[in-house]
N, C-alpha and C positions, 0 to 999 in steps of 0.2 A: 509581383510578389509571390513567392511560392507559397504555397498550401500543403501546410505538416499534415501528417495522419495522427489518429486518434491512437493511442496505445492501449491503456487502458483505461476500462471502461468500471464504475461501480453504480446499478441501477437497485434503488432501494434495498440497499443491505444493510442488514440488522444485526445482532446479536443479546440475547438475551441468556444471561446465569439464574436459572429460576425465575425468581419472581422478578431481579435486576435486567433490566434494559440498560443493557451498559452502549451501543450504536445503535442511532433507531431511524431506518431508512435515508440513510447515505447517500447522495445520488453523483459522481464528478466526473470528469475525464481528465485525461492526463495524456497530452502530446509528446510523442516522442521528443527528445531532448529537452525538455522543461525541469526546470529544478523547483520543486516545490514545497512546502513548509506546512506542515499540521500544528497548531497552537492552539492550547488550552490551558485550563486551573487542574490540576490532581484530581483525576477520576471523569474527565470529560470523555475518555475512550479512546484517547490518541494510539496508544500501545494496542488495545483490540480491533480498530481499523486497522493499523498496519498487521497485524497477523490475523485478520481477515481476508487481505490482498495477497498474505503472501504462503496461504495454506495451513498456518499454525493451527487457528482453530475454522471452522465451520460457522458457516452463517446460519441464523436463525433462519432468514427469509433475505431477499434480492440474490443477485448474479453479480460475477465479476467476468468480465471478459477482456483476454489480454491476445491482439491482434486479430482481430477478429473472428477468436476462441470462446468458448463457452467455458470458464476451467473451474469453475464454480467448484465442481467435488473433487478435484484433483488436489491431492495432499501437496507438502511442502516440498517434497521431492521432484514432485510431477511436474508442480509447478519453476521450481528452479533448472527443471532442463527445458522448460520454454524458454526462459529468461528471467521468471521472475524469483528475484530472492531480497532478504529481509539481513539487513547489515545492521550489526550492535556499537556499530560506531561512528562516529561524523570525520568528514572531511573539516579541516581549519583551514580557511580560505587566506587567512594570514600566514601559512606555512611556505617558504617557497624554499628552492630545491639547493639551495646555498646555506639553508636553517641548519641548526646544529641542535641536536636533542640531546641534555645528558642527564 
């Protein structure tokens, strides 16, 4: 069986708006080619994780590391010419390529 590499990486990252803790030491990996799902109630942090990973905002506290990079302070730029970027829309896994959208 082959052995995927670790893509990225979030080691205890936080985010805090004042006195809100809105992430509070986050830890996961993520293997290249894995599709993965963040799931919460309104206001769990889903959206501040994901622009945590992808440079929007600055973490409180942990790292994020993408390929065995450090990119922690690298804005959203930076980071999307590593690879990493932050998409406002979903794939529909029921669409297939004979679909007609009107």
């Amino acid at each position: 069986m082959e052995e995927k590499q670790v893509s990225l990486i979030a080691t205890g990252i936080s985010k805090r708006f004042n006195a809100f803790l809105a992430v509070d030491h986050v830890d996961f990996e993520l293997v290249g080619g894995e599709a993965v799902g963040i799931v919460g109630p309104n206001g769990a942090g889903k959206t501040t994780l994901l622009n945590l990973l992808s440079g929007a905002c600055s973490p409180s506290s942990g790292t994020v590391s993408f390929c065995g990079a450090d990119v922690t302070r690298l804005d959203a730029a930076g980071r999307c010419r590593r690879g990493i970027a932050r998409s406002r829309g979903f794939i529909d896994s029921s669409a297939r390529p004979t679909s007609v959208v009107r």
